[in-house]
C-alpha positions in Angstrom: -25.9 5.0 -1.2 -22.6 7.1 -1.7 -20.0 5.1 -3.0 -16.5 5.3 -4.3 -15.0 3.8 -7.4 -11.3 3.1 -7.3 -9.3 1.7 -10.3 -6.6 -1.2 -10.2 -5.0 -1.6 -13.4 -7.6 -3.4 -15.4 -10.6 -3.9 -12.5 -13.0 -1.4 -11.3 -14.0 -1.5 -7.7 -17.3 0.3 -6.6 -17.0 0.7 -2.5 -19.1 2.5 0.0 -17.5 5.8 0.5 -14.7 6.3 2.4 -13.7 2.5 2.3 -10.7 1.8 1.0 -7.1 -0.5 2.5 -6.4 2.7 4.6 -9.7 2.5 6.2 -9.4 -0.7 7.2 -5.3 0.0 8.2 -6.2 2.8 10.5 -8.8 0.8 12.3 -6.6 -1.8 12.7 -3.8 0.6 14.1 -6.2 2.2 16.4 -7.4 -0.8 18.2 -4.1 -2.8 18.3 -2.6 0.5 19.5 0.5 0.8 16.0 1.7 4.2 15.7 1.0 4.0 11.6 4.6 5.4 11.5 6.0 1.9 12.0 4.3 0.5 9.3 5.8 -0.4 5.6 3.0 -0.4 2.8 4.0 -2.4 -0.5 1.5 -1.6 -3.5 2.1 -1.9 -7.3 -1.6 0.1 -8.2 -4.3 2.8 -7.7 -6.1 1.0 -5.1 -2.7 1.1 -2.6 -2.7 4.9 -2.7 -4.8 5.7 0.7 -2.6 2.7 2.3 0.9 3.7 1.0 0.1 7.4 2.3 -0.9 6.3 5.5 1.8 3.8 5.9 5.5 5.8 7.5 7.4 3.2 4.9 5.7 3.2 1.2 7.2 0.8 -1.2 6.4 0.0 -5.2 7.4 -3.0 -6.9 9.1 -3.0 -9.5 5.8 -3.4 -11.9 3.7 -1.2 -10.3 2.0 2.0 -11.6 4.0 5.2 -12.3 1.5 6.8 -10.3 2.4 4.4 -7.5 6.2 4.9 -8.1 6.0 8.5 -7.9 4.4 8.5 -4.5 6.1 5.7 -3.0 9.7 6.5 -1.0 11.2 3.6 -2.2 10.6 1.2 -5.3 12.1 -2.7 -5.4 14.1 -4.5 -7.9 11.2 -7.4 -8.2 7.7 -7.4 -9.1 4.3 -8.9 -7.7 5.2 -10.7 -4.7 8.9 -11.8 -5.2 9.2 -7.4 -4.7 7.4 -8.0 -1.1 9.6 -11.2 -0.8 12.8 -8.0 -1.6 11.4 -5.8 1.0 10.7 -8.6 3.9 14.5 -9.6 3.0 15.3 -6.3 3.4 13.8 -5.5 6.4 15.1 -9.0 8.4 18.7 -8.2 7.2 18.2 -5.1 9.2 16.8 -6.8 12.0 
């Protein structure tokens, strides 16, 4: 068995290989036929990585990772969910 560990803050997570959120996100893509570009990824730690890449939007909350933060194009005000809550807002206004 070939398998993957993947950090989030204070869990460890030990995966088959080559599982992970964006795995599961480009599957999803594929058979619903969603050009990934569309898609805005919100993450706060190391296990959003592969998802935020893959997503053509990547946002971190306000409490997430500096790792995150670094790789995300935008970051919100709030953390945990009231920063998805921020982003949804966001995102509607522009509707």
């Amino acid at each position: 068995l070939t398998a993957s560990i993947i950090y989030n803050k204070a869990d460890v997570m030990l995966l088959p290989a080559s599982v992970n959120k964006a795995f599961g996100l480009e599957r999803l893509c594929r058979l619903q036929g969603i050009d990934p570009s569309t898609l805005v990824g919100v993450g706060d730690a190391e296990n959003d990585l592969d998802f935020l890449d893959y997503s053509g939007v990547s946002v971190a909350v306000a409490n997430a990772l500096p790792e995150v933060k670094s790789r995300c194009r935008f970051e919100t005000r709030e953390s945990n969910g009231r920063g998805v809550i921020e982003v949804i807002r966001k995102l509607l206004d522009r509707g």
